[in-house]
N, C-alpha and C positions, 0 to 999 in steps of 0.2 A: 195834661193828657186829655186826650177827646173823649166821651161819652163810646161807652162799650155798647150800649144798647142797641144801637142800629146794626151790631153784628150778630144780634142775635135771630131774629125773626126777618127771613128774607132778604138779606143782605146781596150785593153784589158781589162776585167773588173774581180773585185772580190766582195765575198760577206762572212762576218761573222757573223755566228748566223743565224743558218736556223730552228727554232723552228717553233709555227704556223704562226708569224706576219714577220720574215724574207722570212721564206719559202714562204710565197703569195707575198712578194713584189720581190723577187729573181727571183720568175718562170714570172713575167711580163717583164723583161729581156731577158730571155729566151727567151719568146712567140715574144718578136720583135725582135729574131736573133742577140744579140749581144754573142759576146765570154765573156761567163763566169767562174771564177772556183771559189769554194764555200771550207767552212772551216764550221764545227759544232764540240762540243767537243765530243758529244754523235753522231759520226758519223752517226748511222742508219736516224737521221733526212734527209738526206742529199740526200738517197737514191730518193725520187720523184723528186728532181730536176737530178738527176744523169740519170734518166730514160730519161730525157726531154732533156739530153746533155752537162751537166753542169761537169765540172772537177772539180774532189774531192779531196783535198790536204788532206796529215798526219799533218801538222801541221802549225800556224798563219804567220809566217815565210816564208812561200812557196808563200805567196802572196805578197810578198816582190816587185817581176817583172811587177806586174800589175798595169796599170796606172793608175785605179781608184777604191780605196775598200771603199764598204759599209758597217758598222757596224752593227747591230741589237743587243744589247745584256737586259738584267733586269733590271742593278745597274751601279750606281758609279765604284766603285769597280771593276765589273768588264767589262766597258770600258777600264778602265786605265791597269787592268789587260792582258786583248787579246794587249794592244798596248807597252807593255814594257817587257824588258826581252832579253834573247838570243835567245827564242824563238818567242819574243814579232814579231807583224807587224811591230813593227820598230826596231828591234833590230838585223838584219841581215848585210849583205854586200848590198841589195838593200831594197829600202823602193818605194812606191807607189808614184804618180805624188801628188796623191790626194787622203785626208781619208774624207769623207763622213758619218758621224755618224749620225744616224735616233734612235739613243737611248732616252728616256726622263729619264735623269742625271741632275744633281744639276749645277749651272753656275759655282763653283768652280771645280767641275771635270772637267768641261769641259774647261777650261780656261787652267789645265794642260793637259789635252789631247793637246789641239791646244799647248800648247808651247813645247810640247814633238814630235809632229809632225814635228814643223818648224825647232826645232833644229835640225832635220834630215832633212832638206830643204822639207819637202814635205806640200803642202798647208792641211788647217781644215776646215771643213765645220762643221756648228752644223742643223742638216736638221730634228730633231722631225718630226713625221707626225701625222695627224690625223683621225683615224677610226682602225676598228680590223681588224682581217684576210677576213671578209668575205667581207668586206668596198675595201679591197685591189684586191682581185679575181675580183671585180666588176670595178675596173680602178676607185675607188672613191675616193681614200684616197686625202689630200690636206698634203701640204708641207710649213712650216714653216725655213727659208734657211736665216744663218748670217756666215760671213765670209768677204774674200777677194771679192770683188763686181765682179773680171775679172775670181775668179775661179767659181761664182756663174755662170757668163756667158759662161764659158766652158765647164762647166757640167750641163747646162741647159736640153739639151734634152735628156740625162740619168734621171736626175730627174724629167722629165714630160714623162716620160715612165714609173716609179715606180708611180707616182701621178698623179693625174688630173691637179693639178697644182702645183707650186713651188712660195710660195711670198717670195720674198729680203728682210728681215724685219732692216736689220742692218750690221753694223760690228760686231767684237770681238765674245762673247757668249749671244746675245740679245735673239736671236730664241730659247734658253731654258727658258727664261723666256714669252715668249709666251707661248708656249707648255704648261707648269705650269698653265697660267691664264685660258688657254681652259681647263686643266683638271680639275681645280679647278671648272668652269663653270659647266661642265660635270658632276659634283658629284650635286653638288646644284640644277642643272636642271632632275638630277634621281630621284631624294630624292623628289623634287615636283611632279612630277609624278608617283610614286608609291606612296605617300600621296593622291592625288585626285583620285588616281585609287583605293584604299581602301575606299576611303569616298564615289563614287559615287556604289562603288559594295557593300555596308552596305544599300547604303537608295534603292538597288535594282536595279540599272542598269550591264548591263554583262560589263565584261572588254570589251570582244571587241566592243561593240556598244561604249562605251564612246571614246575609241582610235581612232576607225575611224571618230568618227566627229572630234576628237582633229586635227587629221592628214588632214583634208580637212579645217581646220579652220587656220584662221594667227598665231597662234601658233605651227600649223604641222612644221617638220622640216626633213629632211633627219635621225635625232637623233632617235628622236623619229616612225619615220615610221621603223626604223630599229631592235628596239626595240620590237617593237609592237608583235609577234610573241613571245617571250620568257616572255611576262607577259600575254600574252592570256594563254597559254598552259603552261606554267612554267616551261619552258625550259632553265636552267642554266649552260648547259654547258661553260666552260668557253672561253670566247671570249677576257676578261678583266677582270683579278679576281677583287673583292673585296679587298684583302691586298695589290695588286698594285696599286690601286688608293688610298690607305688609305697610301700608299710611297708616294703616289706624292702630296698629300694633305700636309703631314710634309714637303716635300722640298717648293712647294708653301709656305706655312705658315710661313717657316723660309725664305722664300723670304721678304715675307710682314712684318715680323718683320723689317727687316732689314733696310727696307725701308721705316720703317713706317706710313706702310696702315691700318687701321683698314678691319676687314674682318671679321665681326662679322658671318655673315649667313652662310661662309666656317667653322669658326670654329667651330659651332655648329654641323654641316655635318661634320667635321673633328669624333667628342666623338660619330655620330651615325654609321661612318666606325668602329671606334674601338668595339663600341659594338656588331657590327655585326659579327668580328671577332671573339671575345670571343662567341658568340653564334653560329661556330663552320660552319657559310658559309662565311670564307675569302677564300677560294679556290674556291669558284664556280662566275659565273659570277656577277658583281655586280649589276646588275638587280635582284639578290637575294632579296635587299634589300625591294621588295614587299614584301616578307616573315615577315622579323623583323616587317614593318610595319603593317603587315596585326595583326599580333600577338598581339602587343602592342591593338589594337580594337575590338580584339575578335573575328574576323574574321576566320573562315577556309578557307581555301583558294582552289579549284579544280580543274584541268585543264578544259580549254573548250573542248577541242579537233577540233580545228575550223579551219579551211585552210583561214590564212590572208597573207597578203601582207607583207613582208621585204622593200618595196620600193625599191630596190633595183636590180628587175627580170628587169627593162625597160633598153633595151640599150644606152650606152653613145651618146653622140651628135655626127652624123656620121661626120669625117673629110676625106678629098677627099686626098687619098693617094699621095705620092711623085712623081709620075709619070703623075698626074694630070685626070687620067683615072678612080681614083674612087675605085681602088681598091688595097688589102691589107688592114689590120687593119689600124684602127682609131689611134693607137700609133704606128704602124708603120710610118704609115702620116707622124705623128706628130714629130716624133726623129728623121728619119732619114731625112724628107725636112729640119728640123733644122739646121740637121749635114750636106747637101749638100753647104748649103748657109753661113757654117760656122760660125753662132751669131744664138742666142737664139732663139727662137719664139715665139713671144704673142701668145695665141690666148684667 
């Protein structure tokens, strides 16, 4: 295994997979001055960060030299695909200090991922995160981080400059089976909420009057105040399709078989993704799901047209830059006093 230390202070960095959920967490990178260079397979993705400074490789391979690469990619499949090969990220004469995979994949992929890394001495991180692209613009996303505990702490303040936070949840591939129980959450906790959001808009209340009290009530969540905007106006653009959480419901599910959970109220949320597939919104966001719901009750459904809150316009918690003056961004602060003092930073 190669020496972690050169990932920690000033390090070169990479990033694969600049679609909309890598592109927002890549340009936060950026935005705090590190050297980046980026790899998409459908290159034009690449071009907004390219504007912002980011060097654009021809191929996975090219990121061989750099000492810490990020993954983002769909699937299984094609994790393991960008990481193997002659053209693979590790199939070069140089391979990376450290791979950093922010994919949510199956604990088996990712188990060969990490052993196909190490065999090339370079350490594996499984770093899932949570929230969409606009979660990520916003410095909101949280990080879910298993691995070696000392590369966790090397690439600490890389990781709390893509996220708000980073938890250590374990060794080996634990942090995919996180990821999994939050998405699995995620679907169950939509699914409720566009069910009461159809029941309380039947016996006559608007979507948004019922939202904003949900969201000022102990049930409000950052989830749901984010949400709140694309079931007021029913805006589905996708953020998180429908078919990809209906992937990660099957990988959860064959988690809990395995391990023999019962997950009765997932699986049921599991046949209401499928059917919302087959009725032809698994491509739009999965907040769609007021739709199927609304259907099923007879419901029509209209936009408000209403100007609500994302929860998301209020800025992060200011943190007093490295310099101790106050100034420079909040994730600058935060990475680079990290990286002056050499070990991680709570905060």
């Amino acid at each position: 295994m190669q020496s972690v230390a050169k990932a920690t202070v000033g390090g070169s960095l990479g990033w694969i997979g600049t679609g909309r959920m890598g592109g927002a967490m890549a340009a936060r990178l950026l935005s705090a001055g590190f050297d980046l260079a980026v790899y998409n397979r459908t290159r034009e993705k690449t071009a907004p960060l390219a504007a912002d400074g980011a060097v654009v490789v021809d191929a996975v391979c090219d990121l061989g030299r750099r000492d810490v690469v990020f993954i983002t990619v769909a699937s299984s499949d094609d994790l393991l695909g960008v990481l193997q090969g002659d053209r693979g990220l590790l199939g070069g004469d140089s391979v990376p200090t450290v791979v950093v995979d922010c994919s949510t994949v199956s604990q088996e992929a990712s188990a060969t991922a990490r052993a196909l890394a190490e065999a090339r001495g370079a350490a594996f991180l499984a770093a899932p995160v949570s929230g969409n692209p606009k979660v990520a613009r916003a410095g909101r996303l949280t990080m879910a981080v298993s691995g070696p505990k000392d590369v966790f702490d090397a690439t600490y303040p890389y990781l709390t400059t893509v996220a708000r936070e980073a938890a250590y949840v374990g060794s080996g591939d634990v942090a995919r089976l996180v990821k999994l129980c939050h998405n699995l959450l995620l679907g169950v906790v939509i699914q409720s909420l566009v069910e009461v959001t159809v029941l309380a808009e039947k016996g006559g209340v608007r979507r948004s009057d019922l939202l904003a009290f949900l969201n000022d009530s102990v049930m409000g969540s950052m989830f749901t105040g984010y949400k709140t905007p694309a079931l007021v106006n029913l805006d589905f653009a996708p953020t998180f399709t429908t078919r990809l959480l209906h992937k990660d419901f099957d990988l959860g599910l064959d988690a809990a078989r395995l391990l023999e959970a019962p997950m009765p109220v997932a699986a049921l949320v599991r046949e209401l993704l499928q059917g919302a597939i087959g009725e032809g919104i698994g491509d739009l966001d999965f907040a769609a799901l007021l739709q199927l719901t609304a259907r099923g009750a007879g419901l029509d459904l209209h936009s408000e047209e209403a100007a609500v809150s994302d929860g998301l316009s209020a800025p992060p918690r200011a943190v007093e830059a490295a310099d101790g003056h106050g100034s420079g961004t909040a994730d600058e602060g935060r990475g680079r006093a990290a990286m002056d003092q050499g070990r991680p930073e709570r905060v």
